[in-house]
C-alpha positions as CSV (number, residue, x, y, z in Angstrom):
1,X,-9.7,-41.8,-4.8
2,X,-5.9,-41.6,-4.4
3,X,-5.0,-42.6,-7.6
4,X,-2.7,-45.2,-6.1
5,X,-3.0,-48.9,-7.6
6,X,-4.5,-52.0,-5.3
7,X,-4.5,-49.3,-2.5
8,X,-8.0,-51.0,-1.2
9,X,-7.4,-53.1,2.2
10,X,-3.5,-52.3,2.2
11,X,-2.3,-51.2,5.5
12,X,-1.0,-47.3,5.3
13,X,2.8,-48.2,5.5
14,X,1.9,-50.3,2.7
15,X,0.4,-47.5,0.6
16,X,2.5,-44.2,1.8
17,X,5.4,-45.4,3.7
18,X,6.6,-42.0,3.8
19,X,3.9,-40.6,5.3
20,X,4.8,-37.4,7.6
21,X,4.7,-37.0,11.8
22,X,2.0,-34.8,12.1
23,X,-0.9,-36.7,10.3
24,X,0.8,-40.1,12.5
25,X,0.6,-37.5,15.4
26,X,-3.1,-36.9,14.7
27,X,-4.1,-40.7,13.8
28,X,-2.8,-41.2,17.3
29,X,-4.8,-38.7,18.9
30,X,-7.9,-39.9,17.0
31,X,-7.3,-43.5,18.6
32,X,-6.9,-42.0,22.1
33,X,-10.3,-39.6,21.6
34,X,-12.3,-41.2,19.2
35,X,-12.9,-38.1,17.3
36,X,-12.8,-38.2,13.6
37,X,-10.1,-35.5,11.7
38,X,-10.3,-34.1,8.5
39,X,-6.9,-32.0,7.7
40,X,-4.7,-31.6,3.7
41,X,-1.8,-33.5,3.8
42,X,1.3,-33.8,0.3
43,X,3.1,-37.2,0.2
44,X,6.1,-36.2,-1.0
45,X,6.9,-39.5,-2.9
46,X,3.7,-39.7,-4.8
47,X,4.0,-35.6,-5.4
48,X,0.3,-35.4,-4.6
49,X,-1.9,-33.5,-2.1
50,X,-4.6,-35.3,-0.5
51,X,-8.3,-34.1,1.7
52,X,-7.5,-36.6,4.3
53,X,-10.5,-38.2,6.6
54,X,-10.0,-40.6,9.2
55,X,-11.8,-42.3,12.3
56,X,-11.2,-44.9,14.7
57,X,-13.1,-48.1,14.0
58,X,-14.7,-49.6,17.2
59,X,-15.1,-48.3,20.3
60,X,-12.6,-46.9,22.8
61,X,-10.5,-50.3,23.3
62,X,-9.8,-50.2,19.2
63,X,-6.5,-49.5,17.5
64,X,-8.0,-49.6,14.3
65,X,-8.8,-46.2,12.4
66,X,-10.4,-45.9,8.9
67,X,-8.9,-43.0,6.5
68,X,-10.2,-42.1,3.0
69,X,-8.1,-40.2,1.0
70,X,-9.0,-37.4,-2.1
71,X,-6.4,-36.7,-4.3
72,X,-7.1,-32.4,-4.2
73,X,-3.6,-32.0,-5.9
74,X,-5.2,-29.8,-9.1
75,X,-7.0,-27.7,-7.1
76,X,-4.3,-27.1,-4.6
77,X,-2.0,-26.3,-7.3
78,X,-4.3,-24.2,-9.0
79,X,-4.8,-22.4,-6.1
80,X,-0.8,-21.9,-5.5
81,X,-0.5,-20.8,-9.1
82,X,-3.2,-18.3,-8.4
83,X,-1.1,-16.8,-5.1
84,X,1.9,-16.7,-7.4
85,X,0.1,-14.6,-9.9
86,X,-1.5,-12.6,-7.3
87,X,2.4,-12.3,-5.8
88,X,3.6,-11.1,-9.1
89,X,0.8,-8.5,-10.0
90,X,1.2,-7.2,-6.8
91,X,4.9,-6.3,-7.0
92,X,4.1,-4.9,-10.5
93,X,1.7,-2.3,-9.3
94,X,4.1,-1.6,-6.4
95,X,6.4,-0.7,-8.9
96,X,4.9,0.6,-11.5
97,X,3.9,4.5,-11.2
98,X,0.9,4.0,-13.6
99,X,-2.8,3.3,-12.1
100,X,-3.8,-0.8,-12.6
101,X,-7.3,-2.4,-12.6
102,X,-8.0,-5.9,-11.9
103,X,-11.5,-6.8,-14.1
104,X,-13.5,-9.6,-15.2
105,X,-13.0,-11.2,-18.0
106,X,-16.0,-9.5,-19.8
107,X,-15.7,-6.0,-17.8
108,X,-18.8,-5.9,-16.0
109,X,-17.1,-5.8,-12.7
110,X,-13.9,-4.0,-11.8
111,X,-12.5,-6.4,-9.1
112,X,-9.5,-4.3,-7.8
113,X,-8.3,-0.9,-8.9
114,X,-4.2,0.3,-7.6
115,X,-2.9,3.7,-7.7
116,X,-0.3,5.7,-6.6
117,X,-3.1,8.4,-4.3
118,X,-4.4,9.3,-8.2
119,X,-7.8,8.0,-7.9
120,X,-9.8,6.0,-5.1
121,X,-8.0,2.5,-5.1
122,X,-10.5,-0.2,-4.0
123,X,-10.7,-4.1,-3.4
124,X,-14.5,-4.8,-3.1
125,X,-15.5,-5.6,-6.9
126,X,-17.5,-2.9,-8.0
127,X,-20.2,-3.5,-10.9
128,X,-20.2,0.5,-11.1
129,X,-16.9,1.4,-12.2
130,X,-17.7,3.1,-15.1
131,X,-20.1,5.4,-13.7
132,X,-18.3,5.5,-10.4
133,X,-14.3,5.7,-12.2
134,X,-14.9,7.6,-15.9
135,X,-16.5,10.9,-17.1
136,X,-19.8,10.5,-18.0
137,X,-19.0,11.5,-22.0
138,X,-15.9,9.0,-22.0
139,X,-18.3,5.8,-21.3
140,X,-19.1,5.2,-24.6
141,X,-15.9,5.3,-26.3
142,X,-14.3,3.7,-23.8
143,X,-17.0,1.1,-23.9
144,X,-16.7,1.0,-27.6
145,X,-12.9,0.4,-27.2
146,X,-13.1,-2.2,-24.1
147,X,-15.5,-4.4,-26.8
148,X,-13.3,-4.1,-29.6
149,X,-10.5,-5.4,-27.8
150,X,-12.8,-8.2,-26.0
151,X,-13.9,-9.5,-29.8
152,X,-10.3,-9.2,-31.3
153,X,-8.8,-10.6,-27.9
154,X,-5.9,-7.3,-28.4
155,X,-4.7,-4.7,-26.3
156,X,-6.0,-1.6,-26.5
157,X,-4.5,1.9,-25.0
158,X,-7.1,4.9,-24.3
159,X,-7.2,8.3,-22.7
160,X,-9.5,9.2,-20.9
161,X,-11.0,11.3,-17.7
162,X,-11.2,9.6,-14.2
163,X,-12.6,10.7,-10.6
164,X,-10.0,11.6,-9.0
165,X,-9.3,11.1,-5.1
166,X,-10.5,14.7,-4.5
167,X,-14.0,14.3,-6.4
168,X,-12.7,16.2,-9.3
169,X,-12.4,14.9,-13.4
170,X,-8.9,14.2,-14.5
């Protein structure tokens, strides 16, 4: 599960002798209580992050502990890839003056929606928007535009009214 060679039976020096303190720090601990630990933990010479599981062998008198390892390094740096790009889109809508919505890929559901006190911002996807964000007559175009673009994979630009914070069409 590691992706390490011949890893099977090797003592952990053997396999990671660079492991860090804390998980050492909590093998100990599981050894003086017998509970089993799950916890994440990178090894910084194999450049991998690993869902690390480990419990003493025997009972109380042991010194022995078993630990299986999951190399999780894709999804944890999928999931620091997606903070990055959360980071960035973030500061862009902090500086941009214009108003920024956060949808799924095929528009049913506007997940976030920014603005600079225009319109009601929001971060609970809303399956909605359109009837809750645009003027009733500007659906369909707008519609008509959001599949062009989806078919063509382009960018499209388009006017059109929003609710505005105060209830009123702009």
């Amino acid at each position: 599960q590691t992706g390490i060679p011949d890893a099977t039976g090797k003592r952990r020096r053997e396999v990671t002798p660079d492991q860090d303190a804390p998980a050492l720090e909590i093998y100990s601990q599981i050894l003086l209580t017998g509970e089993p630990v799950r916890f994440a933990n990178k090894l910084k010479s194999l450049g991998r992050y690993f869902d690390v599981y480990a419990t003493r062998l025997g009972g109380p008198e042991s010194k022995k502990i078993a630990v299986v390892f999951s190399n999780i390094t894709e999804r944890r740096e999928a999931e620091e890839a997606l903070r990055e790009s959360e980071r960035r889109f973030r500061a862009l809508v902090l500086a941009s003056s214009d108003l920024m919505c956060r949808m799924s890929p095929d528009w049913s559901e506007m997940r976030q929606i920014y603005d600079k006190n225009f319109v009601v911002e929001t971060e609970v996807p809303n399956s909605n928007w359109l009837q809750h964000y645009v003027h009733r007559d500007d659906q369909p175009r707008l519609m008509a535009g959001v599949r062009e673009a989806l078919r063509t994979k382009s960018l499209f630009e388009m006017e059109h009214r929003v609710r505005l914070v105060d209830g009123s069409w702009g």
